[in-house]
C-alpha positions in Angstrom: 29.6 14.5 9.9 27.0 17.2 8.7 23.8 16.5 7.4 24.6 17.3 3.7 27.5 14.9 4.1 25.9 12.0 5.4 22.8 12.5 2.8 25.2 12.4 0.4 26.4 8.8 1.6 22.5 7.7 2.5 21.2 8.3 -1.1 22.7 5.1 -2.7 21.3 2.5 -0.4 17.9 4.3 0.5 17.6 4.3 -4.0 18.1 0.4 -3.5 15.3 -0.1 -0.7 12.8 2.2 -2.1 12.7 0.7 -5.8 13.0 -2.9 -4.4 10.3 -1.8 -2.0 8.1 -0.1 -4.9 8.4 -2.8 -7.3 7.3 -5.3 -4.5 4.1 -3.4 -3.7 3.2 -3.0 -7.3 3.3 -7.0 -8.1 1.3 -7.1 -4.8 -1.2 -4.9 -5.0 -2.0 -5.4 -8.8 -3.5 -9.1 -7.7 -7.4 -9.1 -7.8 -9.1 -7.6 -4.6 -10.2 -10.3 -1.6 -13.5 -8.3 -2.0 -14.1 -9.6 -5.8 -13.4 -13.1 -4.8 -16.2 -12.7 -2.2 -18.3 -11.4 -4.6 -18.0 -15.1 -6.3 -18.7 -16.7 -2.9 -22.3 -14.5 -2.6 -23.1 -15.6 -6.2 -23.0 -19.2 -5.0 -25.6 -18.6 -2.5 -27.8 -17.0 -5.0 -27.7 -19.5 -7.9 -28.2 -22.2 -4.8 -31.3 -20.5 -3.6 -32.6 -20.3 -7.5 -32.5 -24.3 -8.0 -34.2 -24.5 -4.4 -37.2 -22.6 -5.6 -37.3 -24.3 -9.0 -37.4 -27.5 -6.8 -40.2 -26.6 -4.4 -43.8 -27.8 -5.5 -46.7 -28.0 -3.4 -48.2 -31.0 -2.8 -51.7 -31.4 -4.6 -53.6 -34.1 -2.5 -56.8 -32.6 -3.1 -56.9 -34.0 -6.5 -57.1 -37.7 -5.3 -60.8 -38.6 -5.9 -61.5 -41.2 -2.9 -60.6 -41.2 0.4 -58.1 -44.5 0.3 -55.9 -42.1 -2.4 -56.4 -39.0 0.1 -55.3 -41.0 2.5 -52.3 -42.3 0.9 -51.4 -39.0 -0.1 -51.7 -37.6 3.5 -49.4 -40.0 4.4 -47.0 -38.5 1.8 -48.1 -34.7 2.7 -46.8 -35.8 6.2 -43.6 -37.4 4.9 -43.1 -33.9 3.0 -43.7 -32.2 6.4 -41.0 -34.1 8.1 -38.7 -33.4 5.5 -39.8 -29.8 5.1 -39.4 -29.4 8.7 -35.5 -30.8 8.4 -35.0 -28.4 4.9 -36.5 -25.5 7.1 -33.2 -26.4 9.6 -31.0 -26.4 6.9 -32.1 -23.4 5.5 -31.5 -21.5 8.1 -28.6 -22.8 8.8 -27.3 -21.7 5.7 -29.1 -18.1 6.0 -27.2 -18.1 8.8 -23.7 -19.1 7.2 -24.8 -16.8 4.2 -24.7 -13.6 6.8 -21.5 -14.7 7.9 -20.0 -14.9 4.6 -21.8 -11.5 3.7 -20.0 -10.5 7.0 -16.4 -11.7 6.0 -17.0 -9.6 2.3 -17.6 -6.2 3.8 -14.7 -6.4 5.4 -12.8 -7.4 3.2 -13.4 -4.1 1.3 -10.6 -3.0 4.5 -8.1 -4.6 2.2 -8.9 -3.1 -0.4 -8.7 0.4 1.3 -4.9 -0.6 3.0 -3.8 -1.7 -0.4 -4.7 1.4 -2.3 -3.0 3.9 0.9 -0.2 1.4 1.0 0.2 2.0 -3.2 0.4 5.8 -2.5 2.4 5.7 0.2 4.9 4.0 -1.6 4.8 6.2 -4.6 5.1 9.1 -2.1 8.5 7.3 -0.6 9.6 7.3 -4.2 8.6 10.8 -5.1 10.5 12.0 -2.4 13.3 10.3 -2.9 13.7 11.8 -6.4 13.2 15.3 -5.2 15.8 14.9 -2.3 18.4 13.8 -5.1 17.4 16.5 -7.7 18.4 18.9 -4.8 21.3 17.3 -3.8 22.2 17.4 -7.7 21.7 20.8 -8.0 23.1 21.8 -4.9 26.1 20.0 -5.9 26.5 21.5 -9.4 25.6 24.9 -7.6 28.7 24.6 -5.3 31.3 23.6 -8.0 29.6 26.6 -10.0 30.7 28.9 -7.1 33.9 27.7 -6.5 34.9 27.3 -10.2 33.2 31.4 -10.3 35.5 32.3 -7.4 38.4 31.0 -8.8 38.1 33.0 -11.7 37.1 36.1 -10.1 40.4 35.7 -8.1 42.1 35.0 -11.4 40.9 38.1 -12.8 41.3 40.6 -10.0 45.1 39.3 -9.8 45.4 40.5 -13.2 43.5 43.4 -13.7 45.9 44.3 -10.7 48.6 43.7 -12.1 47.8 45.3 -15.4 46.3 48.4 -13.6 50.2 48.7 -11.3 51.8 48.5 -15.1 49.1 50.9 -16.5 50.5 53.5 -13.0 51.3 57.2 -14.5 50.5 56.2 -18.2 47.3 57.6 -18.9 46.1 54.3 -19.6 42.1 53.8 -18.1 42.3 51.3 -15.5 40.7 48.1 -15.5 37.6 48.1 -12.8 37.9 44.7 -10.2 35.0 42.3 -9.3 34.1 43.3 -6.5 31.9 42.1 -3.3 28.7 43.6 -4.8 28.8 40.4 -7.2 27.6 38.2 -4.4 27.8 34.1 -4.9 27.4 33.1 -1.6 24.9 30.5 -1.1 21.8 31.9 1.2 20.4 30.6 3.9 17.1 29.0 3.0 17.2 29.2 -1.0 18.0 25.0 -1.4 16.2 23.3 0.9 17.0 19.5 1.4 15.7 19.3 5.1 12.0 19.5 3.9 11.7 16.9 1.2 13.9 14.3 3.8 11.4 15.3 6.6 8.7 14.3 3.7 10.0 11.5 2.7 10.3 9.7 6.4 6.6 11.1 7.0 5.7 8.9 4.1 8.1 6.1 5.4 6.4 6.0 8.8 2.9 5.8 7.0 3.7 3.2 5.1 4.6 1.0 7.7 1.9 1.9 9.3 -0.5 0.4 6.9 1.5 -2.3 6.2 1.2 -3.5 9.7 -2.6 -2.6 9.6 -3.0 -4.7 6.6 -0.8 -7.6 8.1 -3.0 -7.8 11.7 -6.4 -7.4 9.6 -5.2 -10.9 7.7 -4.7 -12.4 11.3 -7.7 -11.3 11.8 -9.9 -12.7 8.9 -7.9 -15.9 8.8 -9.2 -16.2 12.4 -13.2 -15.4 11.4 -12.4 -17.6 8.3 -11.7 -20.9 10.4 -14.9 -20.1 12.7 -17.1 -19.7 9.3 -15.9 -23.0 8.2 -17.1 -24.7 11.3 -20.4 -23.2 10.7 -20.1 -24.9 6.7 -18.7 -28.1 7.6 -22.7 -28.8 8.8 -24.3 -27.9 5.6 -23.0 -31.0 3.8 -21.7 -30.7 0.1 -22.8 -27.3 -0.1 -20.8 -26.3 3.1 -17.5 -28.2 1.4 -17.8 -26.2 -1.6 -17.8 -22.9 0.8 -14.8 -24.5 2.9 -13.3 -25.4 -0.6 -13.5 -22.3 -2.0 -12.0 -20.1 1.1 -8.9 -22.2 1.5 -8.5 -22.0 -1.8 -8.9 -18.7 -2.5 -9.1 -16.4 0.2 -6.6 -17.7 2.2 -3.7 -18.3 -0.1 -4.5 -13.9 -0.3 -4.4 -13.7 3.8 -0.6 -15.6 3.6 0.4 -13.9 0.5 -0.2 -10.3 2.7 1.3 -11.0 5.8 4.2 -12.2 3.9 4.9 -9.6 1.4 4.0 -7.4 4.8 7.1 -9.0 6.4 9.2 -8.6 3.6 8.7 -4.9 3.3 9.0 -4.3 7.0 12.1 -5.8 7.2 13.4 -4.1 4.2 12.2 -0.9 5.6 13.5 -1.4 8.9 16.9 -1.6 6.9 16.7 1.7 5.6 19.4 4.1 6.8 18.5 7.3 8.8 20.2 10.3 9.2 21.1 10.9 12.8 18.7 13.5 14.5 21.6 15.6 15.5 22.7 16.4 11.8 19.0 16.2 10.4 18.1 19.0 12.9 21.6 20.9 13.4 22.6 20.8 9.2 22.4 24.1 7.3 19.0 24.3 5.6 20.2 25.0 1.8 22.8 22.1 1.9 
């Protein structure tokens, strides 16, 4: 089977993949960006970090006017100390996690990047899909054209022939045939359907491509996620809230990617190629 035959047959299921393929990366793409829900997380450090300060007050022992009360409130400068010492740990601690977080959100703008190549990509696929079957529209209206045209030039020849073997020693004009000069032969080159299918797997092969890349960086980050929740889980309630808020949010994201990137590798992997033979041994106008 030629290549113009077997596109013919490919069309219909490669239709089904593509838009089942384009509608699935459109309801997957249009969720918020990982990179905005990191921007939430960051904000939580800050407004932390502004009720620390507001909390903060020097102690003001001085004021005590005998030594018993400066003594006293020694003793409670050195109580302050101890605890400063242990808020000191914390802090950095959470300066610490807070890098780590800052970390995760820069690159999660990676995500961001995949999804919007991975959007293209897929409108590409679908671009070229409709191109390949405008040709193959046109190139089948062109043929029943020429074979409805040579018909009727046959058709007419035959008769003017036999008119002009009537018309013999009459007088009568004769009636000119088509001839060869009226050329309808298809040419070599005009239609080309080889091009826009080479296009179209191009796109194909990118697509995958970036799918997969998308698919390993969530293994990845799910994997730097769990290590930045061990660093949380010592920062008490504040820490919970950060472990809280990436399994909640971020994560659910990671699972809903690698799954949708599953999905659409498998339906990819499903689409129907034209043998290389036909693709490179077909005519290039049909």
């Amino acid at each position: 089977m030629g290549f113009f035959a077997e596109l013919g047959k490919w069309i219909a299921p490669a239709v089904r993949v593509v838009r089942s393929v384009v509608e699935k990366v459109d309801n997957w793409i249009n969720d918020s960006p990982i990179s905005s829900d990191y921007a939430e997380l960051t904000r939580k450090f800050e407004e932390r970090e502004v009720v620390k300060r507001r909390r903060s007050a020097s102690p003001d022992f001085m004021s005590a006017v005998d030594a018993k009360a400066v003594k006293s409130q020694l003793g409670a400068v050195e109580k302050k100390l101890e605890k400063q010492s242990k808020d000191q740990a914390l802090t950095n601690k959470t300066l610490a996690l807070q890098t780590e977080i800052m970390k995760l959100a820069v690159i999660s703008t990676a995500f961001d990047r995949y999804s919007g190549n991975i959007k293209l990509h897929a409108s590409n696929l679908s671009i070229h899909l409709q191109t390949i079957r405008n040709v193959k529209g046109l190139t089948d209206d062109v043929n029943s054209l020429r074979f409805g045209l040579q018909k009727a030039f046959n058709k007419i020849n035959q008769m003017a022939m036999a008119i002009n073997s009537s018309a013999d020693g009459s007088g009568r004009a004769k009636i000119n045939q088509i001839d060869e000069s009226v050329d309808i032969d298809r040419k070599d080159g005009a239609i080309s359907l080889h091009a826009p299918y080479r296009a179209f797997l191009k796109s194909r092969d990118l697509l995958i491509s970036e799918i997969g890349a998308l698919s390993n960086l969530a293994n990845e980050h799910e994997e730097d996620i769990k290590r930045v929740q061990e660093r949380a889980a010592e920062l008490g309630a504040f820490g919970q809230q950060v472990i809280d808020y990436l399994e909640d949010v971020i994560v659910p994201k990671l699972a809903e990617h690698k799954r949708v990137g599953v999905a659409l590798r498998r339906e990819m992997a499903a689409l129907p190629i034209i043998t290389k033979e036909n693709e490179e041994g077909g005519v290039d106008e049909s």
